[in-house]
Each structure stands twice: as C-alpha cells, then as structure tokens.
Backbone as CSV, one residue per row, in Angstrom:
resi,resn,N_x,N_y,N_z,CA_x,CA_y,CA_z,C_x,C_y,C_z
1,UNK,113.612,-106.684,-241.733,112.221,-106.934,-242.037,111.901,-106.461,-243.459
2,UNK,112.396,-105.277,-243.566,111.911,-104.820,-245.397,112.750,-105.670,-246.163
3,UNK,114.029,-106.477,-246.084,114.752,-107.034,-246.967,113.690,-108.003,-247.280
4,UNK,113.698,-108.874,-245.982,112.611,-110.515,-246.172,111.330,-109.901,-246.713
5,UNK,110.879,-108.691,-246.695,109.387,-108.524,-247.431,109.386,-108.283,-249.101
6,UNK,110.763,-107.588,-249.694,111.492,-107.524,-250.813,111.397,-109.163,-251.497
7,UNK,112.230,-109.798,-250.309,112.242,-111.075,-251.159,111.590,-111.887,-251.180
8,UNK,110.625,-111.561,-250.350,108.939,-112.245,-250.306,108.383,-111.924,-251.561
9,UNK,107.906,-110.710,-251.628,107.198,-110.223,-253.030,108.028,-110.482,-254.475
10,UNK,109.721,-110.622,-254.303,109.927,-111.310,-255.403,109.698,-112.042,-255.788
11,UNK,110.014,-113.180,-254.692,109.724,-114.729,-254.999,108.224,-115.333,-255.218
12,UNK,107.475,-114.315,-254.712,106.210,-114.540,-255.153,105.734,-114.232,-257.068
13,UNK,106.654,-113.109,-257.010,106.306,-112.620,-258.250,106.850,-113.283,-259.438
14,UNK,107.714,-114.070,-258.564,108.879,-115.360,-260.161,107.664,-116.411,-259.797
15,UNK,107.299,-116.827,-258.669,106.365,-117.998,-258.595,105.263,-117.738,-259.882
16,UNK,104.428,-116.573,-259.451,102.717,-116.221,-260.171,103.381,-116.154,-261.631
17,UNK,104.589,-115.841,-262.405,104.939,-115.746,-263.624,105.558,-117.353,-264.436
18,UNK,105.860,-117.670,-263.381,105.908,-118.854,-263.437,104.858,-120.167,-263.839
19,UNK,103.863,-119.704,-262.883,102.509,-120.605,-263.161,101.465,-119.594,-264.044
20,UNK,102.118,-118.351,-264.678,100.880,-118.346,-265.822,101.514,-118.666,-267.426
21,UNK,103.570,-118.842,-267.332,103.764,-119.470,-268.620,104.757,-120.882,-268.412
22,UNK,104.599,-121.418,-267.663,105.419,-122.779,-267.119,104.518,-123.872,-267.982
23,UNK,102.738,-123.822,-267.741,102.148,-125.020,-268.182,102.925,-124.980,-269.678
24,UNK,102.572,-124.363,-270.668,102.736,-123.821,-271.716,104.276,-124.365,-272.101
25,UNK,105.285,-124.271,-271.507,106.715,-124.309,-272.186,106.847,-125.758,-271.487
26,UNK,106.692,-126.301,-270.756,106.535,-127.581,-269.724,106.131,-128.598,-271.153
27,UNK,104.510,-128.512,-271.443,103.961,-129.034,-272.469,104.544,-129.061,-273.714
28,UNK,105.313,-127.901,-274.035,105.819,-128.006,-275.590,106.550,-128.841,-275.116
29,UNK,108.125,-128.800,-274.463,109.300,-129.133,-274.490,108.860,-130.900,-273.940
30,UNK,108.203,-131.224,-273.179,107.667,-132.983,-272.564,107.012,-133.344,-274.082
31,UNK,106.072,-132.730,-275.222,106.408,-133.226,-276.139,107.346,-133.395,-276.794
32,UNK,107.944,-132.718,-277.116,109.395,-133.152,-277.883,110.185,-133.565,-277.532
33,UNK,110.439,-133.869,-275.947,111.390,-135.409,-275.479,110.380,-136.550,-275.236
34,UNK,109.487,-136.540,-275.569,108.365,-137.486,-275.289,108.834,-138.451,-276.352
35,UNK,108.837,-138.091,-277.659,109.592,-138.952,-279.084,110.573,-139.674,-278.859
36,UNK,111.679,-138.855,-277.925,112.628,-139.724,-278.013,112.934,-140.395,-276.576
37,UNK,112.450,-140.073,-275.618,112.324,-140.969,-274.234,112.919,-142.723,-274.554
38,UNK,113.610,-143.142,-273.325,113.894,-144.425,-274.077,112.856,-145.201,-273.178
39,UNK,112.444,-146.757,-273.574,111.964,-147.462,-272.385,112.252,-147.747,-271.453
40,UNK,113.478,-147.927,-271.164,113.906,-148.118,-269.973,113.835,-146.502,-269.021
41,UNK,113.830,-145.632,-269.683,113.054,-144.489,-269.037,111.689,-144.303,-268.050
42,UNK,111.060,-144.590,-269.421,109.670,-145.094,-268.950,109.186,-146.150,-268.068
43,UNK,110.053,-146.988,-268.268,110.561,-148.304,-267.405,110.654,-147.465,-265.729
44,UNK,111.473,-147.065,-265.793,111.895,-146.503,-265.114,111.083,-145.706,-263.859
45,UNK,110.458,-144.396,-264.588,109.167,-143.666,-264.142,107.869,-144.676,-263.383
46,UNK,107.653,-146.294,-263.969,106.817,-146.978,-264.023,107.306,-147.332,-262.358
47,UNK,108.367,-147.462,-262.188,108.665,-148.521,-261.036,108.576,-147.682,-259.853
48,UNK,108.550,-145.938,-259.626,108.225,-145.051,-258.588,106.752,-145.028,-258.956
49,UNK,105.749,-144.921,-259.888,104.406,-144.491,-259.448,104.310,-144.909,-261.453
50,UNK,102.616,-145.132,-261.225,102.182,-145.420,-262.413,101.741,-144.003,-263.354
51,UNK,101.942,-142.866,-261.955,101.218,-141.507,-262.194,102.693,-140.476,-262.721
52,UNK,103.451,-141.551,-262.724,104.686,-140.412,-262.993,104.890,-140.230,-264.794
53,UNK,105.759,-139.261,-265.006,105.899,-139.011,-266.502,107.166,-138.876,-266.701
54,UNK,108.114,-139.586,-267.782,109.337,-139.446,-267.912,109.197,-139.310,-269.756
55,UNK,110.790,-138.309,-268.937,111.385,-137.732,-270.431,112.633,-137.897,-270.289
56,UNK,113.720,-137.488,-271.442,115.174,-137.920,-271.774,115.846,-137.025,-272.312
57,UNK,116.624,-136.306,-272.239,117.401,-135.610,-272.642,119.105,-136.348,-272.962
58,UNK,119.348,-136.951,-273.904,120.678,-137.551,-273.879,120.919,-138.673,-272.647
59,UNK,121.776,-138.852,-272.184,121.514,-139.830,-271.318,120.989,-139.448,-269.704
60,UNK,119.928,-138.501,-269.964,119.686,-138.182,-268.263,117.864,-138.148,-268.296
61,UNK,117.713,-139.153,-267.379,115.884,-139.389,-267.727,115.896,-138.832,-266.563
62,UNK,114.663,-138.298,-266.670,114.017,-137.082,-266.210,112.683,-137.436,-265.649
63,UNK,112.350,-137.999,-264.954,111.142,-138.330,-264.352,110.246,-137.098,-263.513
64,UNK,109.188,-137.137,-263.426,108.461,-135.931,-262.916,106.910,-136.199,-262.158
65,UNK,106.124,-135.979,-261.110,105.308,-136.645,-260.522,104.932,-135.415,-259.962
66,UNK,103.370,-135.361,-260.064,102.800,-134.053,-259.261,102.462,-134.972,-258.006
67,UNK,101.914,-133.910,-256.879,101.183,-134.289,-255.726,99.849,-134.647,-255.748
68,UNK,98.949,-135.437,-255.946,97.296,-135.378,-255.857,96.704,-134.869,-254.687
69,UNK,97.779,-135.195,-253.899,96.703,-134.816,-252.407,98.025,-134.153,-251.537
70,UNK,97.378,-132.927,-250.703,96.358,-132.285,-250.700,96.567,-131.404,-252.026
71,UNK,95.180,-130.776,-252.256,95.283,-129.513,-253.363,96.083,-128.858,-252.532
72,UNK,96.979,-128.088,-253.505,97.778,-126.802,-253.491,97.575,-125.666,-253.776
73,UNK,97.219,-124.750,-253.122,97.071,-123.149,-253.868,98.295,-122.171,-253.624
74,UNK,98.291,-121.113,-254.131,98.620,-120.029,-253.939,97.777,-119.143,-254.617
75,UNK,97.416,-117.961,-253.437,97.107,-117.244,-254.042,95.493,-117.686,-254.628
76,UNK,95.027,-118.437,-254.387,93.874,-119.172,-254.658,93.748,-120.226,-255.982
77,UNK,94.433,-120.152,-256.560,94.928,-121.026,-257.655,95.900,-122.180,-257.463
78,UNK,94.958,-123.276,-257.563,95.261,-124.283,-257.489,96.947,-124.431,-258.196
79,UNK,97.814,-124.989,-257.528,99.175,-125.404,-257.780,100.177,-126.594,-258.103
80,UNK,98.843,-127.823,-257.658,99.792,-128.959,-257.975,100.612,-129.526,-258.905
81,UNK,100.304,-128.753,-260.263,100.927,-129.380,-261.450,102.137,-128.639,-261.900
82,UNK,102.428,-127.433,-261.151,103.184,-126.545,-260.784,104.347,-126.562,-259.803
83,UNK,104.193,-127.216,-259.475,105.339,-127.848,-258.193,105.643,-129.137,-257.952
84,UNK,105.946,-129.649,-259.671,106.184,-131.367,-259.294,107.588,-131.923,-258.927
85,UNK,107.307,-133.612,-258.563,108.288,-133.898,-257.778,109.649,-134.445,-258.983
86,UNK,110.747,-133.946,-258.560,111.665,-134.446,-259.905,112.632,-135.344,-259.490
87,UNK,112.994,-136.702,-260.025,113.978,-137.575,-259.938,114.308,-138.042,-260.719
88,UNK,115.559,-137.210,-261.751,116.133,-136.994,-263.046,117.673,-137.940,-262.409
89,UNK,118.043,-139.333,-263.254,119.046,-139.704,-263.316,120.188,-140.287,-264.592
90,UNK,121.208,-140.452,-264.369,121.818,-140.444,-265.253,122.958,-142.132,-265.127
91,UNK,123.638,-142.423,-265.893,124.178,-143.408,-265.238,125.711,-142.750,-264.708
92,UNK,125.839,-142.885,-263.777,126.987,-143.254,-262.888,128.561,-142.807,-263.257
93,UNK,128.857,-144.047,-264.148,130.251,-143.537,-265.145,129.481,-144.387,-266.535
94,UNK,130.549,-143.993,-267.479,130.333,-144.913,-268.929,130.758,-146.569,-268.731
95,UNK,130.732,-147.025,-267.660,131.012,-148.292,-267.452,130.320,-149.023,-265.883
96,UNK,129.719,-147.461,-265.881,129.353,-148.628,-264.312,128.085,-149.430,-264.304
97,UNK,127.131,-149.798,-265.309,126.444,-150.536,-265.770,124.985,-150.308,-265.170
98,UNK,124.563,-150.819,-264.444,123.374,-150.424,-263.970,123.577,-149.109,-262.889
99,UNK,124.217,-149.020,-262.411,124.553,-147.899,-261.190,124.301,-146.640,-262.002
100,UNK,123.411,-145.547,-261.481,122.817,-144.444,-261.554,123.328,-143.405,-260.478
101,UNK,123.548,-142.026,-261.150,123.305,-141.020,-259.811,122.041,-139.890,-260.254
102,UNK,121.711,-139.252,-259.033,120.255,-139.042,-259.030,120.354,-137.840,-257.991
103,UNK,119.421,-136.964,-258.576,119.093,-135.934,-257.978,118.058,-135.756,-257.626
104,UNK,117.267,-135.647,-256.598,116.040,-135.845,-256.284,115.373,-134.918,-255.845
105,UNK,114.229,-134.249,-256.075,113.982,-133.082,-255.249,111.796,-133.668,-255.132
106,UNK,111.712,-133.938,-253.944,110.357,-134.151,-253.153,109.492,-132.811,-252.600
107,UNK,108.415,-132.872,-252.926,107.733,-131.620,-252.837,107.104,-132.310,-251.456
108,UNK,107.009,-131.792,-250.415,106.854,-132.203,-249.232,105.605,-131.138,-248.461
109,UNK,104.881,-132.025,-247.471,104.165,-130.590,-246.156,105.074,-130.179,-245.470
110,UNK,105.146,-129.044,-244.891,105.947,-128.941,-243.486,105.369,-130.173,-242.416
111,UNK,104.451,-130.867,-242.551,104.205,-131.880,-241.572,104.919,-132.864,-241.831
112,UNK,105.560,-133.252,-242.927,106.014,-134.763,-243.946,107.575,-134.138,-243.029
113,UNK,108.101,-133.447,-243.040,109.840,-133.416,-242.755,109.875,-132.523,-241.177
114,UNK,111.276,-132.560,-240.911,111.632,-131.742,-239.498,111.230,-130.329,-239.913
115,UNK,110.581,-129.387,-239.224,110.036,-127.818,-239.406,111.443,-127.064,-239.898
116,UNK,110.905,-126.352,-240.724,112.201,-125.697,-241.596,110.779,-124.451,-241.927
117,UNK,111.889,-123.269,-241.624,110.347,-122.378,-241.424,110.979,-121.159,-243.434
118,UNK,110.781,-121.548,-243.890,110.677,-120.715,-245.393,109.417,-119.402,-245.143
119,UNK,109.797,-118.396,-245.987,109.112,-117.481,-246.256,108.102,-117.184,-247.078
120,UNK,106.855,-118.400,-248.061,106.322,-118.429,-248.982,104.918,-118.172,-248.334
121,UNK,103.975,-117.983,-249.646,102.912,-117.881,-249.337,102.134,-119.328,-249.812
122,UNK,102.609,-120.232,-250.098,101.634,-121.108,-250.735,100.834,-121.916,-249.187
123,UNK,100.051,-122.494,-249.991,98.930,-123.255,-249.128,98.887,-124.246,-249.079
124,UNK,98.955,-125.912,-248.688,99.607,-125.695,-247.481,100.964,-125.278,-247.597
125,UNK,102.006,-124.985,-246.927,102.983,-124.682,-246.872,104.010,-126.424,-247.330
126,UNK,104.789,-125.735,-248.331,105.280,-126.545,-248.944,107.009,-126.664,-248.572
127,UNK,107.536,-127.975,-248.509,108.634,-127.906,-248.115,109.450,-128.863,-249.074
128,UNK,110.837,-128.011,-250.017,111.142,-128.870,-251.292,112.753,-129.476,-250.518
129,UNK,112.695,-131.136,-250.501,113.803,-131.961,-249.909,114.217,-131.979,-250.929
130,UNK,115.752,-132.150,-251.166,116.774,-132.491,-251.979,117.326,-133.686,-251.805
131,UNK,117.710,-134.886,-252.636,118.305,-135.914,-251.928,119.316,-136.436,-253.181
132,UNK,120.471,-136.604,-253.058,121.540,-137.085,-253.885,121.886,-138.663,-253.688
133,UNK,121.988,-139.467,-254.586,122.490,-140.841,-253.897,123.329,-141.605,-255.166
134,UNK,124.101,-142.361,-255.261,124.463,-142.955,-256.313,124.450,-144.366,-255.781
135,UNK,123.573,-145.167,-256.582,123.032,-146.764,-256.349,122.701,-147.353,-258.127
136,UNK,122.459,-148.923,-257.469,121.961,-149.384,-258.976,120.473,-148.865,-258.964
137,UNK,120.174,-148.935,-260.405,118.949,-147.856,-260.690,117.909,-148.068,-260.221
138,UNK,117.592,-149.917,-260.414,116.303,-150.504,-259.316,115.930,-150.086,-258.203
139,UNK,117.082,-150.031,-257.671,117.271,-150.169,-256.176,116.851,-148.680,-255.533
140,UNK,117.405,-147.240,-256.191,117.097,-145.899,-256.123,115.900,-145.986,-256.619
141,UNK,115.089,-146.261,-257.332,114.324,-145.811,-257.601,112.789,-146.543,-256.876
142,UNK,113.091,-147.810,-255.921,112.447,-148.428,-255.365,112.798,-148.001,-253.872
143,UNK,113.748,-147.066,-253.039,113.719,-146.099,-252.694,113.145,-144.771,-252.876
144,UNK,112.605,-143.966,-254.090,111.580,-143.227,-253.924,110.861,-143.639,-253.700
145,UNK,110.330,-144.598,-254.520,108.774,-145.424,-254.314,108.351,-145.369,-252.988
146,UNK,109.468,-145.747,-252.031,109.622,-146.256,-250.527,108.941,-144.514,-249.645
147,UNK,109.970,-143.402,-250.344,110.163,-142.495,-249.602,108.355,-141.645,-250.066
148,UNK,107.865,-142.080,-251.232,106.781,-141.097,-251.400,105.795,-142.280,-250.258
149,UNK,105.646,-143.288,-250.283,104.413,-144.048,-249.900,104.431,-143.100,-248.377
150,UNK,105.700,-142.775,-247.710,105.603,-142.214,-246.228,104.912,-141.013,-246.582
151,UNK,104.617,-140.122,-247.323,103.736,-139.274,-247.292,102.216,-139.223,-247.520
152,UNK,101.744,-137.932,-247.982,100.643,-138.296,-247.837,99.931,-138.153,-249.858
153,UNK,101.210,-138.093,-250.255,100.600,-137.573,-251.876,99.631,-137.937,-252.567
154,UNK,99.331,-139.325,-252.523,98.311,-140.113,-253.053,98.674,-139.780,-254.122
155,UNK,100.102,-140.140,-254.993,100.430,-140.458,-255.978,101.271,-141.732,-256.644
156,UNK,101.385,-142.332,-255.457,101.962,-144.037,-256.102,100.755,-144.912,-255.599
C-alpha cells in the first residue's frame, strides 16, 4: 500500500510538472516542425479529423489530436490539451511505397475500452490504448478515423 501511494504521488507530481511546462515546449518545438511538415503530412492529419495537427520530423509525421469531449481535469484544471491523442508514422521500408508503420496511442474513458483499473487521479478516468499496425497509409489512417468515431471525443 505505501509503495502504490509513493507511486501515486510521483506520477502525479511528473503529471502537474508536466502540464505547467509541456504547453510552452509543445508550442515552441510544433512551431519549428510546423515549417517544415510535408503535405502529404498534413494530408495526412486531414484524413483522421479536420481538428488534428501534424508535424515531421525527418521521415516520421507526427500527427496529434486532443479530446473535445468530455472536459478533462486533474486536480481541477482542465487537461485536454495535455493528454493528446498521437498517431506518428513513418514509411514501412525505403521501398515499400505507400505502406506505413504506426504507432498509435488513443486517449480513451475507462467506459470506451475493457476496465483496466490504473492508479491516477485524473477526471474522468483516463485510459491510454496503444495500437501498432503496418498497412498502406490510407487505409491506417482511415482506420483511426474509424476507431475515434466509436468514441465519444467529438473530435472528427
């Protein structure tokens, strides 16, 4: 019981440090891949949600999507822009042409997935899915599209 309360109050304490200098380094660094983002990036971001934002780092676009609904707190401070959803891909091999692999990570309710009981304090209780897939890029990414509409984000 004192271990899990240890790593309760840590993880709380990387969270709250997190959301008072994350906006801040988030904003610098999305400007300065913002310049060089390619279109088909943006392209890209466009075809999961019109609300999403993509960036590029060399060949790995980086797409990023908060939750609109419900508000998020912790701690009484609103959280949504703080816990966005990421589906950063890259292509595949140097020859496999449209084919992408993709790392996906969905900011979820505990109501949206099977109960997985985590130790956090946020509000509602938030549950982060991981999903790996290697497909052509359309096709994955018209699969998120697919996988956010089942929730409740009110962000595509």
């Amino acid at each position: 019981m004192k271990r899990l309360l240890v790593t309760s109050l840590l993880t709380t304490a990387i969270i709250l440090t997190s959301l008072a200098v994350g906006s801040a380094l988030t904003t610098g660094s999305n400007m300065a891949l913002a310049a060089s983002t390619s279109q088909e990036c943006k392209n890209g971001a466009d075809k999961i949600s019109s609300k999403a934002d993509a960036s590029q780092s060399g060949n790995v676009c980086g797409i990023e999507l908060s939750r609109d609904s419900p508000t998020l707190t912790l701690n009484g401070k609103k959280i949504n822009d703080q816990v966005p959803m990421e589906f950063p891909y890259q292509p595949a091999s140097a020859s496999s042409g449209k084919n992408v692999f993709e790392l996906a990570e969905f900011t979820l309710l505990q109501s949206e997935v099977n109960k997985v009981n985590h130790q956090f304090f946020e509000h509602p209780m938030l549950i982060y899915l991981h999903a790996q897939k290697q497909d052509n890029r359309d096709s994955l990414l018209q699969d998120i599209r697919n996988a956010l509409k089942k929730t409740s984000c009110d962000c595509v």
